[in-house]
C-alpha positions as CSV (number, residue, x, y, z in Angstrom):
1,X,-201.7,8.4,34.4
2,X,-199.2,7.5,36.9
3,X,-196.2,7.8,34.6
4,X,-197.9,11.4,34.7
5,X,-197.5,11.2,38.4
6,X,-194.4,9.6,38.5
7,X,-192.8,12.3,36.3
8,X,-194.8,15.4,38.4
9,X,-193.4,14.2,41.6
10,X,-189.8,13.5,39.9
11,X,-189.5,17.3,39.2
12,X,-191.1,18.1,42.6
13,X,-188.8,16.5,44.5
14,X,-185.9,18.0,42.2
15,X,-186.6,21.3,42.7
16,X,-187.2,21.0,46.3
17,X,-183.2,19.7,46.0
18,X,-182.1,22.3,44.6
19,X,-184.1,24.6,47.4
20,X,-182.4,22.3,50.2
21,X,-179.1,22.3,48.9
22,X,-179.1,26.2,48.5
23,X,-180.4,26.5,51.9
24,X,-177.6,24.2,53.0
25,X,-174.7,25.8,51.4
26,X,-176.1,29.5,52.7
27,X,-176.3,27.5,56.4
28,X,-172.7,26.4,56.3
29,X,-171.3,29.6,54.3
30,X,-172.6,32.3,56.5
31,X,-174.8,30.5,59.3
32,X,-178.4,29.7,59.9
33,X,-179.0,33.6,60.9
34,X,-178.3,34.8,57.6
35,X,-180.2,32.6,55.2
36,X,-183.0,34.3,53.4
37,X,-185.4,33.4,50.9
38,X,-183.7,36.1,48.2
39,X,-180.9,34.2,48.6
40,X,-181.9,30.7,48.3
41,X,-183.6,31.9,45.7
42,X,-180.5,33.3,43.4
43,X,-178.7,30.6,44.7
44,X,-181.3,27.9,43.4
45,X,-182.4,29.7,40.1
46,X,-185.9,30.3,40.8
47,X,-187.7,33.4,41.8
48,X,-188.8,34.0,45.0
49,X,-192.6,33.3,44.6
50,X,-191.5,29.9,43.6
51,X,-190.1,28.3,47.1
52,X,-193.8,28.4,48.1
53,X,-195.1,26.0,45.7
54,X,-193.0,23.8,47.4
55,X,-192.1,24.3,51.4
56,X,-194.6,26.5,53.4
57,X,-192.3,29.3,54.6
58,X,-188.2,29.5,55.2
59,X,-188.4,28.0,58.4
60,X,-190.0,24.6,56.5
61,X,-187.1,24.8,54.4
62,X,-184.7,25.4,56.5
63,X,-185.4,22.1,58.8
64,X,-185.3,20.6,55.8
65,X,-181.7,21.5,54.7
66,X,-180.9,20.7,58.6
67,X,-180.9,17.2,58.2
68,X,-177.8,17.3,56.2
69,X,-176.2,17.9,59.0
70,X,-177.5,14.5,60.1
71,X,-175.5,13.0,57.4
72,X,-172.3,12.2,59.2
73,X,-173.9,10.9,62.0
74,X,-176.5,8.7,59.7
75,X,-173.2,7.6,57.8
76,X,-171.6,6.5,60.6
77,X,-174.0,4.7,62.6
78,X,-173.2,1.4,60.9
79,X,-169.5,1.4,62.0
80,X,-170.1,2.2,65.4
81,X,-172.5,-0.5,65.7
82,X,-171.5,-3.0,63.9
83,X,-169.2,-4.5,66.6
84,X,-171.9,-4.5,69.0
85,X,-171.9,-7.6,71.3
86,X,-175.6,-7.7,71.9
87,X,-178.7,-5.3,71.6
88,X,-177.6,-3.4,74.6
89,X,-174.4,-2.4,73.6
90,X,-175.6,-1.6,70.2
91,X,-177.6,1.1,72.5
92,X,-175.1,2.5,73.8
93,X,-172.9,2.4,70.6
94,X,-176.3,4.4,69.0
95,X,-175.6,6.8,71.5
96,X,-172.1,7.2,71.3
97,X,-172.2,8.0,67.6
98,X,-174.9,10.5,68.0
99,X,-173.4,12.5,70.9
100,X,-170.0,12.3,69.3
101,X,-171.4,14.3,65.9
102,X,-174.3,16.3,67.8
103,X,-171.4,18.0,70.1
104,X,-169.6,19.0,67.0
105,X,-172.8,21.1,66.1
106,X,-174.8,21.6,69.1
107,X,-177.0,24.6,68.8
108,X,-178.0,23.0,65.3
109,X,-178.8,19.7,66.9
110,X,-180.7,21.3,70.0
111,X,-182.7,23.2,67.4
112,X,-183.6,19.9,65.4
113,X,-184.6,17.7,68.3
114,X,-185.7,19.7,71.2
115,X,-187.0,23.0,70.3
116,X,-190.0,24.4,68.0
117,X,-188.1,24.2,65.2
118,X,-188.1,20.7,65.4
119,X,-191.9,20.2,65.3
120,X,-191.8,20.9,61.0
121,X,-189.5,18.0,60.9
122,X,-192.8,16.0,61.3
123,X,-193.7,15.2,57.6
124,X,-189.9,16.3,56.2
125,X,-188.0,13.6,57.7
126,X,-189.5,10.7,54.8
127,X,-189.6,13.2,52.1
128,X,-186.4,14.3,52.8
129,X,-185.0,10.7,52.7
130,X,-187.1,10.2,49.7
131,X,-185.4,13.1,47.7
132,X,-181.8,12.0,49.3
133,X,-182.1,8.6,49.3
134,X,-178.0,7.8,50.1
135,X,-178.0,9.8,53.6
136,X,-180.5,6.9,55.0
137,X,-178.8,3.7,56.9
138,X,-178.5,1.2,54.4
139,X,-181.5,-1.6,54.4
140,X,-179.3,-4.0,55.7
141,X,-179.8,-3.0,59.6
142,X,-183.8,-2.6,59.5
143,X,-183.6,-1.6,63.1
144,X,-181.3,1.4,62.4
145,X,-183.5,2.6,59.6
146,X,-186.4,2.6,61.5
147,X,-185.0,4.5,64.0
148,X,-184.0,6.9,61.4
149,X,-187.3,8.0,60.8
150,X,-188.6,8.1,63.3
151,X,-188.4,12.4,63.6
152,X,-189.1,13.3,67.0
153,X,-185.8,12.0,69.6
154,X,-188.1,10.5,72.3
155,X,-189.8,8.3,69.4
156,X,-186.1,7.8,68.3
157,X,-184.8,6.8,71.8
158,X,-187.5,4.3,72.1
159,X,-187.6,2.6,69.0
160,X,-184.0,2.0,69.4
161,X,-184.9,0.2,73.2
162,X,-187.1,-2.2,71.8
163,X,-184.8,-4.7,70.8
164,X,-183.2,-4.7,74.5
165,X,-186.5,-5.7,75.2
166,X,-187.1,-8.6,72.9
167,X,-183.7,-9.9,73.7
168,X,-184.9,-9.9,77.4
169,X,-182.5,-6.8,79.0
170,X,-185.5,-4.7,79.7
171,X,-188.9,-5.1,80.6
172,X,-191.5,-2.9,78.1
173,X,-192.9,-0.8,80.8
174,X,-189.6,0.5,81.7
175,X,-188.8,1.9,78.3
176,X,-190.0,5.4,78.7
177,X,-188.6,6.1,82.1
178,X,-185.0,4.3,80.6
179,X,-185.5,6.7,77.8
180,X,-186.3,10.0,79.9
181,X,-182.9,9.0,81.3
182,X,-181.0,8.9,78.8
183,X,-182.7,12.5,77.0
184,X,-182.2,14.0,80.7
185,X,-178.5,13.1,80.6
186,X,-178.1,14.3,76.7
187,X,-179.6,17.3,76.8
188,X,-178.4,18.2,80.1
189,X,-174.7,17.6,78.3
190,X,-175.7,19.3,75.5
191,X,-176.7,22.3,77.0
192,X,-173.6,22.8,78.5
193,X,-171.2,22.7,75.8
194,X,-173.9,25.0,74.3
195,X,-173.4,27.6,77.3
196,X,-169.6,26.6,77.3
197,X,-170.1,25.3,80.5
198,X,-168.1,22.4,79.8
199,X,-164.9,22.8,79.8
200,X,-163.6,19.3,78.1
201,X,-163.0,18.1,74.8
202,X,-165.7,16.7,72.9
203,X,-164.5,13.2,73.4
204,X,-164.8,13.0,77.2
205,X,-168.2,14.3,76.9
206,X,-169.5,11.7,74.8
207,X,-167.3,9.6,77.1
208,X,-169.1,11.1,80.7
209,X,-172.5,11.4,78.4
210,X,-172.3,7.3,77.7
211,X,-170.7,6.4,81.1
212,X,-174.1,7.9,82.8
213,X,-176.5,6.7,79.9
214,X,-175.1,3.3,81.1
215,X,-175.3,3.8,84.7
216,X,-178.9,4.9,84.3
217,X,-179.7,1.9,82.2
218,X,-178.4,-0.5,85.5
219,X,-180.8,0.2,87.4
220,X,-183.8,-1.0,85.3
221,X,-181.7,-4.0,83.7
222,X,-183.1,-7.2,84.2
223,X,-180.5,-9.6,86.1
224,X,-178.8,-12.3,84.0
């Protein structure tokens, strides 16, 4: 019986690839605007009728095939970290990483983590790792796949905090206003290369976006 299962959810989780990585190719092709279920649909080789037995509607799918996008920044997390001299660098470092590959796609990345969109990323962040099981951090930094799934950015930004607690940077009831902050000072960059308000490279905005995130942090940091 659950080799039954086993092999049902194989094939489930196939076809939802092929649905994702249609999605995806559409996405990058033509844009997010012009992805339709027709579409998907010839691209994928299924009818139409079909995408429904496995995503709920075209805006379920298409937060799914948005996390590939996530890709390059999941990929890279290790090497910006890696050098990290204690667990409050490694925060910044997090950051770094993510500003440096959400500014290079920012209406996507606003989309994911702070509008409506985002909220059908819920139960499709783990299944989405579970059908592309390479794009997750390696199980070698635990703390770095936790964050990972975590699917909503304020859950994200604290989970990655915790360990400046343990280590005795932060005290725990300062973790959400440290990580209001740090969203505050994000978003407030984003939205300005979104409105081409900025008018800097991309670098010295994930330079000025760090520079505050670590200013911010300074004032709740325990003394050594």
């Amino acid at each position: 019986m659950t080799e039954i299962i086993d092999k049902k959810l194989i094939q489930r989780r196939r076809i939802m690839k092929y649905y994702i990585e249609a999605t995806y190719k559409i996405m990058e092709e033509e844009g997010i605007d012009m992805v339709t279920i027709r579409k998907i649909s010839d691209i994928a080789g299924y009818n139409s009728a079909t995408l429904y037995n496995y995503f709920e509607n075209l805006d379920h799918l298409i937060a799914f095939a948005s996390l590939k996008y996530l890709k390059s920044y999941a990929d890279n997390l290790i090497n910006y970290t890696k050098k990290s001299k204690n667990s409050y660098d490694k925060y910044l470092r997090i950051w770094e990483c993510f500003c440096y590959y959400s500014f290079q796609n920012p209406v996507l990345y606003h989309k994911i983590f702070f509008e409506e969109f985002g909220n059908n990323l819920n139960v499709a962040l783990r299944e989405y790792y579970a059908i592309f099981p390479d794009e997750l951090t390696p199980d070698d930094d635990i703390d770095l796949k936790n964050m990972l799934l975590q699917y909503n950015i304020y859950d994200r930004t604290a989970q990655s905090l915790e360990k400046c607690v343990k280590d005795g940077y932060l005290n725990q009831n300062d973790i959400d206003k440290v990580s209001e902050l740090s969203l505050l000072i994000y978003e407030g960059m984003l939205d300005r290369i979104i409105s081409k308000m900025w008018k800097g490279t991309l670098e010295e905005a994930t330079e000025r976006t760090i520079f505050y995130i670590s200013k911010s942090i300074e004032a709740y940091k325990i003394n050594d």
